[in-house]
C-alpha positions as CSV (number, residue, x, y, z in Angstrom):
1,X,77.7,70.8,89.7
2,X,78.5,71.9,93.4
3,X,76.0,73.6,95.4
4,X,76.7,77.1,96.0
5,X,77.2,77.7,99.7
6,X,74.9,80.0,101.1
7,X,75.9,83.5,101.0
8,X,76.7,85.0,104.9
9,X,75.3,88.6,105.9
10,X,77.6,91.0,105.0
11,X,77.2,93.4,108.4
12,X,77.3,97.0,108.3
13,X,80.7,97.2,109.1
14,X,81.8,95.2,106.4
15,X,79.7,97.7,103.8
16,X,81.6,100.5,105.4
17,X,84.9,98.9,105.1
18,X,84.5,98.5,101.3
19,X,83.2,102.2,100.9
20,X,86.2,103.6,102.5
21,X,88.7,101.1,100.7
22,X,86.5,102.0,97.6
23,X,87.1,105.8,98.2
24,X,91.1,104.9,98.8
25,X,91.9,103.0,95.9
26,X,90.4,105.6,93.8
27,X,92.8,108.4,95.5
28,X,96.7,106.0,95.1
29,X,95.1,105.5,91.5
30,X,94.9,109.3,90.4
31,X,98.1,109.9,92.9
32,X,99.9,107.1,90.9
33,X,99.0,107.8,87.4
34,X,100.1,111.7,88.3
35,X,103.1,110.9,89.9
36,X,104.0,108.1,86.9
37,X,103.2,110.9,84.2
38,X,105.5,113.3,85.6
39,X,107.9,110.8,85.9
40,X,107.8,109.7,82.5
41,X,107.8,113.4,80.8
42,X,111.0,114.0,83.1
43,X,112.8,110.6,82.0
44,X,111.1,111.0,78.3
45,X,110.6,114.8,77.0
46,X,110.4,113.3,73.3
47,X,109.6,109.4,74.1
48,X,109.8,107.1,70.4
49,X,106.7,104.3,70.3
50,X,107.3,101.3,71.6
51,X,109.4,100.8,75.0
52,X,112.2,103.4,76.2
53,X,114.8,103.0,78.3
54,X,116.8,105.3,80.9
55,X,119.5,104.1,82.6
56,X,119.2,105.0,86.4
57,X,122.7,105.8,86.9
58,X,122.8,104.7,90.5
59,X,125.7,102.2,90.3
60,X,123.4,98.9,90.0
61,X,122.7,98.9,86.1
62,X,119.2,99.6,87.1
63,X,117.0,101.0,84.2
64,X,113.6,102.8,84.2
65,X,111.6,101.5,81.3
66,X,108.7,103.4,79.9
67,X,106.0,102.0,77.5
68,X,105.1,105.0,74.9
69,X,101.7,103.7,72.6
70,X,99.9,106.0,70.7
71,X,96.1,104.9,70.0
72,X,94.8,104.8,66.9
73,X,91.1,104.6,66.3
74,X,89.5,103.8,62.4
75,X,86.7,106.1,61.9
76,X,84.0,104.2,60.0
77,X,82.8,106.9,58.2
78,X,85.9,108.5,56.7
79,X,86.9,104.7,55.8
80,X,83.9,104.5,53.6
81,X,84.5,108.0,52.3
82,X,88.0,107.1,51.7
83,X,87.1,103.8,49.8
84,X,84.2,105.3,47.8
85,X,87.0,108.7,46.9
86,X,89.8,106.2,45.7
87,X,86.9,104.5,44.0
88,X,85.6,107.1,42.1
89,X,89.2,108.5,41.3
90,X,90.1,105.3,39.2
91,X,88.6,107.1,36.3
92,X,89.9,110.1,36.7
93,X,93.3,111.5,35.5
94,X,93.2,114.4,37.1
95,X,92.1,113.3,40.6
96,X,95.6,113.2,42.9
97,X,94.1,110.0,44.2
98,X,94.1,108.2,40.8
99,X,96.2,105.4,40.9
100,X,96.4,105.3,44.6
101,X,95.8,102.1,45.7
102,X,95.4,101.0,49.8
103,X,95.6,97.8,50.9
104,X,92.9,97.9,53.3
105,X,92.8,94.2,53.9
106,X,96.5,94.6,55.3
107,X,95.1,97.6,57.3
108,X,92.0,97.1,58.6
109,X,90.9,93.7,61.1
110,X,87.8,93.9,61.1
111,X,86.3,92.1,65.2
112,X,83.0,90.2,65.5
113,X,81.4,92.2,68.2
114,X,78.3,91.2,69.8
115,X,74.9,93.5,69.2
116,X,73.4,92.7,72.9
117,X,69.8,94.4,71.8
118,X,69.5,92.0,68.7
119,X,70.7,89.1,70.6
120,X,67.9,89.6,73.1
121,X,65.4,89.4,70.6
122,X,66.3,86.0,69.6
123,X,64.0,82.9,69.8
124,X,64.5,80.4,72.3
125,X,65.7,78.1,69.3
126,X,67.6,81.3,67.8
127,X,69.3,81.7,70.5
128,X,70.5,78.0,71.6
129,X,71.6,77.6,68.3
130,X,73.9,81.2,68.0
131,X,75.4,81.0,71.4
132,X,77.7,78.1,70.1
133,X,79.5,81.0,68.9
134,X,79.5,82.9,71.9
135,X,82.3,82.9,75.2
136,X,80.3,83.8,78.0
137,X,81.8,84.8,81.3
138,X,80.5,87.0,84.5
139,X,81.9,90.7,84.3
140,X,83.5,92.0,87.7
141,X,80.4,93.6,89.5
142,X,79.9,97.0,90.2
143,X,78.9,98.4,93.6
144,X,78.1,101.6,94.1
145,X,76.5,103.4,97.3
146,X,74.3,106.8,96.3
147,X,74.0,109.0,99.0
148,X,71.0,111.5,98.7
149,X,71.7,115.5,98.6
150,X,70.3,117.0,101.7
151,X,68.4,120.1,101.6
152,X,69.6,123.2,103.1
């Protein structure tokens, strides 16, 4: 493995360059995503999932394209109140849910995520062992500079 090359001081300047390029981006991103939604509710007043097209009607053939996704979240807990209703309907005429069956299988993909606390409290041997199963990769890091509140 190469030998990492010794980091140089990052000098004051440098620091202050980043906080005020910090403090930009963060500005073009809400001016961007405000600008982009008025945009899109001009261009789209009733947009259809999926992608949506305008033509621009300025004599190239150019056309604005517009993503539309909805998000849809499962909540656990109304899934298992959900199976255990259809459940106990099965034997029930008169339930409006009898008969109803859900392929939840089709519905549902269920992700392996990782339980960081438990993982920690592996053995050594526990732990060589598990991480076969495990893609591990640096995050981007976070920076952040606190100033403190002054007194009045």
């Amino acid at each position: 493995m190469a030998e990492l090359e010794e980091a140089q001081a990052v000098t004051p300047a440098e620091l202050a360059k980043w906080f005020l390029l910090k403090k930009q981006l963060a500005e073009v991103k809400t001016a961007e995503i405000l600008l982009r939604t008025r945009i899109f509710k001009f261009f789209f007043p009733t947009p259809e999932e999926g992608t949506n097209t305008h033509p621009l009607k300025d004599g190239t053939g150019a056309e604005l394209k517009a993503v539309h996704s909805i998000d849809r979240k499962v909540d656990e807990g109304e899934l298992e109140a959900l199976k255990a209703a259809l459940e106990a309907a099965k034997g029930n005429e008169k339930d409006n849910l009898h008969g109803l069956e859900i392929p939840f299988d089709d519905l549902i993909v269920w992700k392996p995520e990782l339980k960081v606390a438990a993982y920690r409290k592996l053995t050594e041997a526990q732990r060589e062992v598990f991480e076969r199963v495990l893609v591990v990769k640096p995050g981007s890091p976070q920076v952040d500079i606190k100033i403190p509140k002054r007194g009045s």
